[in-house]
DRENLUMDO-143085 format. One record per residue (C-alpha): residue in one letter; x, y, z. Coordinates in pm, 1 decimal. Layout:
A	X	Y	Z
...
# end
This chain:
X	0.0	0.0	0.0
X	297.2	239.3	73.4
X	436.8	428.7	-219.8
X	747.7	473.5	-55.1
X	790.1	67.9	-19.0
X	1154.0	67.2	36.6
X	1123.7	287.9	340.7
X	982.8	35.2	512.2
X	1144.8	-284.8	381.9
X	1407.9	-354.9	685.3
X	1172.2	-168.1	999.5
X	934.4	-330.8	1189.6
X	585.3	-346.8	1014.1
X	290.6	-149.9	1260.3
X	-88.7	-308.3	1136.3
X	-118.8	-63.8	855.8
X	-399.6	-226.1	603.3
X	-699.4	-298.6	598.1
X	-848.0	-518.1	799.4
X	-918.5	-854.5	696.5
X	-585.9	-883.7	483.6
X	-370.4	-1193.2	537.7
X	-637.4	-1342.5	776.1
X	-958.9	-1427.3	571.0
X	-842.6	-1644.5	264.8
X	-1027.1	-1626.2	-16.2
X	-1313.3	-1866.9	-121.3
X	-1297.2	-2078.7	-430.5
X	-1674.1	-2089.1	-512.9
X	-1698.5	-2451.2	-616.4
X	-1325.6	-2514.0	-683.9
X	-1035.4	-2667.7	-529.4
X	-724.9	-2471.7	-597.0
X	-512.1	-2648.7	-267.0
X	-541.2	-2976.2	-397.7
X	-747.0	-3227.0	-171.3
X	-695.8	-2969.9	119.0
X	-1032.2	-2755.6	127.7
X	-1098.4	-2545.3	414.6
X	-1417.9	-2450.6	590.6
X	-1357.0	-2096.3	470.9
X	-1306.0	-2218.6	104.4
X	-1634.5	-2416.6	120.5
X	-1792.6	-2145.3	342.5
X	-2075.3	-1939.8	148.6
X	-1993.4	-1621.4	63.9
X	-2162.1	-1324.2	318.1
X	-2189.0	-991.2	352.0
X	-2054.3	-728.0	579.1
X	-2416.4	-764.5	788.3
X	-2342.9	-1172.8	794.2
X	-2599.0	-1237.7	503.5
X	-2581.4	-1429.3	242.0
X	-2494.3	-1334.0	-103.8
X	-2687.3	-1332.0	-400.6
X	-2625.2	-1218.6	-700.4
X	-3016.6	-1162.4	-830.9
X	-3092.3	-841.3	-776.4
X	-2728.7	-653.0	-736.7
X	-2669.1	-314.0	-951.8
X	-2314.5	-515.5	-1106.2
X	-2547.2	-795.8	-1234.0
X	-2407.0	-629.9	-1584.5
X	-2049.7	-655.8	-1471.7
X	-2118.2	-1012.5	-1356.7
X	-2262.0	-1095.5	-1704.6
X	-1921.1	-923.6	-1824.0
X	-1683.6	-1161.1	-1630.4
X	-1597.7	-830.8	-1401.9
X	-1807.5	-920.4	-1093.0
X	-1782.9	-1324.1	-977.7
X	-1966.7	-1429.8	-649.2
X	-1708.3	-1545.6	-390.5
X	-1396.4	-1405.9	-591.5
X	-1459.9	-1065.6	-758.5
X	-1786.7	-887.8	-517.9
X	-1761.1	-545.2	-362.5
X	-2048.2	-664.9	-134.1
X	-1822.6	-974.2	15.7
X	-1745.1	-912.8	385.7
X	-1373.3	-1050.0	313.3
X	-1147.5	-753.9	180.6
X	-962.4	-943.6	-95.8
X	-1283.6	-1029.5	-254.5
X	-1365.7	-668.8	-240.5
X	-997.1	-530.6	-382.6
X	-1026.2	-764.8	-651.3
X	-1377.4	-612.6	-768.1
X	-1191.8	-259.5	-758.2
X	-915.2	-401.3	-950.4
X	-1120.9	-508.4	-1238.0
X	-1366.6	-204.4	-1216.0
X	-1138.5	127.9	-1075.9
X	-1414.5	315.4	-1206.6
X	-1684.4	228.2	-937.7
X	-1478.6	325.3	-687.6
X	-1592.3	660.6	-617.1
X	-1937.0	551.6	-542.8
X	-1811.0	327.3	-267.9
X	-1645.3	611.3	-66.2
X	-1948.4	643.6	189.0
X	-1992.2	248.2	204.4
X	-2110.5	207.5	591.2
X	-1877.5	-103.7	572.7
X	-1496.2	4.9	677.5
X	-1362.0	-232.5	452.6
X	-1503.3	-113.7	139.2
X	-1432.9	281.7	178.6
X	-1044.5	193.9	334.2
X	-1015.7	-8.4	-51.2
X	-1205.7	244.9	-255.3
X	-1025.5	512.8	-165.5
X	-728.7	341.1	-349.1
X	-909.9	338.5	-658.9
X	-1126.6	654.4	-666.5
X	-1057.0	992.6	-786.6
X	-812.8	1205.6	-574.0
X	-1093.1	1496.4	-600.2
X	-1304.6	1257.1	-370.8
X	-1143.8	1209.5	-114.7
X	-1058.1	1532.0	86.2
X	-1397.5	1478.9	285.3
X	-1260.3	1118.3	399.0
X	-968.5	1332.9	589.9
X	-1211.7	1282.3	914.1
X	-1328.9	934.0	803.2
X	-1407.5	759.3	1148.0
X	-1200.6	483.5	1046.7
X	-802.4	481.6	1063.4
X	-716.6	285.6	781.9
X	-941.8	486.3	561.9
X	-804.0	829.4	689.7
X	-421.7	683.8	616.6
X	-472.5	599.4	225.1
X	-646.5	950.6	223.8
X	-318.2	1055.2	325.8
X	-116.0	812.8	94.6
X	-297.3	966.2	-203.0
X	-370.4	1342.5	-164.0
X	-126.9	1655.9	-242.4
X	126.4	1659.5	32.9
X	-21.6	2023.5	102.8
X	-320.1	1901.5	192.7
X	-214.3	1631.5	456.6
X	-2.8	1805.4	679.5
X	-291.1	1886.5	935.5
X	-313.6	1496.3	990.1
X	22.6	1498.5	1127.5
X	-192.5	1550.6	1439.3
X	-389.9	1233.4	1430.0
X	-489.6	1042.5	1703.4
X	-386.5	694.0	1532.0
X	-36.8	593.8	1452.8
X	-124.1	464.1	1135.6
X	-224.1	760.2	1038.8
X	46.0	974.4	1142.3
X	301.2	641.8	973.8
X	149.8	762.9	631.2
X	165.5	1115.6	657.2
X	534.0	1067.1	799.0
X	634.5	892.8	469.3
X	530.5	1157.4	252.8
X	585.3	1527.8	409.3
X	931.9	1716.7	367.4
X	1078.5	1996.6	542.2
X	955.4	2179.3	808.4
X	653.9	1965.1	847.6
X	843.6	1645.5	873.1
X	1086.2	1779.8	1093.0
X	828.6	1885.2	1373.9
X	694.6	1496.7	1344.9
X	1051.4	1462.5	1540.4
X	837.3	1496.2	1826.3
X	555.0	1261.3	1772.2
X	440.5	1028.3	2093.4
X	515.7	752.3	1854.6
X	858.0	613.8	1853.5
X	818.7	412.8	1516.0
X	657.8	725.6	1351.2
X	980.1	934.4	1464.9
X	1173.1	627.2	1311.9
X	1042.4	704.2	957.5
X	1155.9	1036.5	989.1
X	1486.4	996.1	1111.0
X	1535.6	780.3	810.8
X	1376.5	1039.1	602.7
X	1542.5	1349.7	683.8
X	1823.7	1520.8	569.2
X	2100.5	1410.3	771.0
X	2233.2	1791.5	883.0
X	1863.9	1799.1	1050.1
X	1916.8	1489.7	1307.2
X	2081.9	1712.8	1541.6
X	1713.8	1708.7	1746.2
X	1715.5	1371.3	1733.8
X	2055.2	1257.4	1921.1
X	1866.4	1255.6	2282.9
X	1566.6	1057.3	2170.2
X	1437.4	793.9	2419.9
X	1380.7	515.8	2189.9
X	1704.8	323.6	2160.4
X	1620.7	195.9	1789.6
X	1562.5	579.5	1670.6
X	1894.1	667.9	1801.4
X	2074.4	393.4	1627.8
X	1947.7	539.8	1289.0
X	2017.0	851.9	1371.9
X	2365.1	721.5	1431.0
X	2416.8	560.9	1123.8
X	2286.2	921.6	929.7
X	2365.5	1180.1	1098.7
X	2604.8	1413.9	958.7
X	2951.1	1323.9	1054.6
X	3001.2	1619.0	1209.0
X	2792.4	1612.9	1458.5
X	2859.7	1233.9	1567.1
X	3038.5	1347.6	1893.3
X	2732.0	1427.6	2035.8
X	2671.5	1052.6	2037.0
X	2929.7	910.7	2181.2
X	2828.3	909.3	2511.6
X	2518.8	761.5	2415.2
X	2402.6	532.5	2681.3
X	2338.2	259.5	2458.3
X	2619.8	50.0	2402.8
X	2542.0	-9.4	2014.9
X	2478.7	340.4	1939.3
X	2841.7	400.8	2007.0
X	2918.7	85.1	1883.7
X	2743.5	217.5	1513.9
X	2890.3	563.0	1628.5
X	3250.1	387.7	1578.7
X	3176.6	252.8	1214.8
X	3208.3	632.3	1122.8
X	3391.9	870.1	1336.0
X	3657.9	947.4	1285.4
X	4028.1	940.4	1437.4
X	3981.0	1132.6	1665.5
X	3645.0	1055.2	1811.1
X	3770.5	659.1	1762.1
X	4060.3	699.9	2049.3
X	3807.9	828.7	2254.5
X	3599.8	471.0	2165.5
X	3869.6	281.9	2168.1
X	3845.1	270.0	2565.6
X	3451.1	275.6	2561.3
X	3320.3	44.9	2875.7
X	3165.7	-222.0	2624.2
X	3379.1	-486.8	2446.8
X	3195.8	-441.8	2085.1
X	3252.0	-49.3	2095.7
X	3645.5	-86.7	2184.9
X	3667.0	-406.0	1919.6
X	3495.1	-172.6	1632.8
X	3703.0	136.1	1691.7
X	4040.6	-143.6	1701.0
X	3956.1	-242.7	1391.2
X	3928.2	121.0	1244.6
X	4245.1	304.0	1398.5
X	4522.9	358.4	1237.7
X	4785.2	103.8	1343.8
X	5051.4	364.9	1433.5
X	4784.1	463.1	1688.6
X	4700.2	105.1	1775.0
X	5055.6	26.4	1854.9
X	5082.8	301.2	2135.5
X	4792.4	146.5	2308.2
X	4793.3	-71.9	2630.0
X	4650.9	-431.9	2617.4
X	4304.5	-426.0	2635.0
X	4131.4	-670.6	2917.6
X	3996.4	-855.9	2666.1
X	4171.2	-1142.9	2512.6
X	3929.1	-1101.8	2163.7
X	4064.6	-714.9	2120.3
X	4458.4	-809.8	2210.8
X	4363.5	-1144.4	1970.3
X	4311.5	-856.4	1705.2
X	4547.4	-592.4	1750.4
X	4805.0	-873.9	1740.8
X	4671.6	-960.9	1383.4
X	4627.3	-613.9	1263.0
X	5009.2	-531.5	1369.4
X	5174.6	-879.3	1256.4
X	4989.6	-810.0	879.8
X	5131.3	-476.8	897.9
X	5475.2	-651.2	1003.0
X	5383.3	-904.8	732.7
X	5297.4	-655.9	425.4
X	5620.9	-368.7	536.4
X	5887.9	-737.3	484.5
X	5735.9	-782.0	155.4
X	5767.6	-458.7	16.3
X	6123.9	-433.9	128.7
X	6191.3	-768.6	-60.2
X	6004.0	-650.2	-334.6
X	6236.2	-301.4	-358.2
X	6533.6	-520.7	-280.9
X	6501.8	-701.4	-621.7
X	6394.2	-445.4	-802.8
X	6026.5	-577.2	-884.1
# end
């Protein structure tokens, strides 16, 4: 559903669809697609929103079902199961904007996908969620900012993904730590300064790994050890010495591995028998490599 799909491809997923998704499969209306496996929901008959059955007599698409568009238990904007229901939008985009007052959730949350951006600036106050966020996924970014301010994260989650600027900055402060996640990872990286003394441990790790480089002293006495740990995969020289005799084993191994070994060399043994294990490699292949280039000038080669 997300335009910006990569955004979200390696952060942890909040319930943002429609509802019904993933947990109803669909119904095969009289055939068996799994093999000799047929569920009760397969077999079920199909129902309405209200629980009633459905028939297709009577129903204003009996044209599109003569047409192929409309199938009962597969293709049926009246099905209470929301797959059935994006499939009938799928075939018939054009039918969406009459759905966009549909009592049933389901059906406006899906419709709004399909129907014409002019529509849908009343849905901004929908009373469902997951209507009110592909509103926000589909209008002009102008006209979402005010539903930065919405009550549900999901919401707020779209709106994040598509505002700039200003208006995505001041999200910085939202009561939602994943929602200040997408805009850390949004942002410019000179405008994470704000961000450095955030409370959620997972938002300050991205910050880490984007934040301009000059400001990464402000991070590294983070009080989580793998911000400064990510902290050490950048800084630089300077800001590494200071690492190198961090508290936490995996913040003094990462800077080890980064310092220059004429630095490295001046260093006292570390407590640990993993760091002196590497230092001892780092300085015998720099041992190893300085004998072979004085055999190599030796003969000439």
């Amino acid at each position: 559903m997300f335009r910006n799909a990569r955004l979200y491809a390696r952060c942890p997923r909040p319930a943002f669809r429609p509802r019904g998704w993933a947990v109803v499969p669909d119904a095969v209306s009289g055939e068996n697609q799994a093999g000799d496996e047929t569920s009760a929901w397969e077999t079920a008959e199909p129902q309405d929103w209200l629980g009633h059955q459905l028939h297709c007599q009577g129903c204003r698409h009996e044209a599109l079902h003569r047409d192929g568009r409309c199938r009962r238990g597969r293709v049926c904007v009246r099905d209470a199961r929301a797959r059935r229901i994006e499939h009938f939008f799928m075939e018939n985009p054009g039918s969406a904007d009459g759905y966009l007052d549909h009592p049933y959730f389901e059906v406006r949350a899906l419709a709004v996908r399909f129907a014409s951006i002019f529509r849908l600036s009343p849905l901004i106050t929908d009373s469902d969620a997951e209507v009110r966020a592909g509103v926000a996924l589909r209008l002009p970014v102008a006209r979402i900012e005010g539903m930065a301010a919405d009550p549900d994260r999901r919401v707020r989650l779209a709106v994040a993904s598509r505002l700039g600027g200003k208006a995505l900055m001041a999200m910085l402060s939202d009561e939602d730590w994943f929602v200040r996640l997408i805009v850390v990872r949004r942002l410019a990286a000179e405008c994470l300064v704000r961000a450095v003394r955030d409370p959620e441990p997972d938002v300050r790790r991205w910050v880490a790994r984007r934040i301009d480089r000059k400001y990464l002293g402000l991070m590294v006495c983070d009080a989580e050890p793998t911000v400064r740990q990510i902290v050490a995969t950048r800084a630089q020289e300077g800001l590494l010495l200071k690492l190198a005799r961090d508290d936490d084993i995996r913040v003094r191994f990462t800077s080890m591995e980064r310092l220059p070994l004429s630095i490295v060399a001046t260093l006292p043994a570390d407590s640990e028998k993993i760091i002196r294990d590497l230092v001892a490699r780092r300085l015998g292949r720099d041992t190893h490599e300085a004998n072979e280039r004085e055999k190599d000038h030796g003969t000439g080669a």
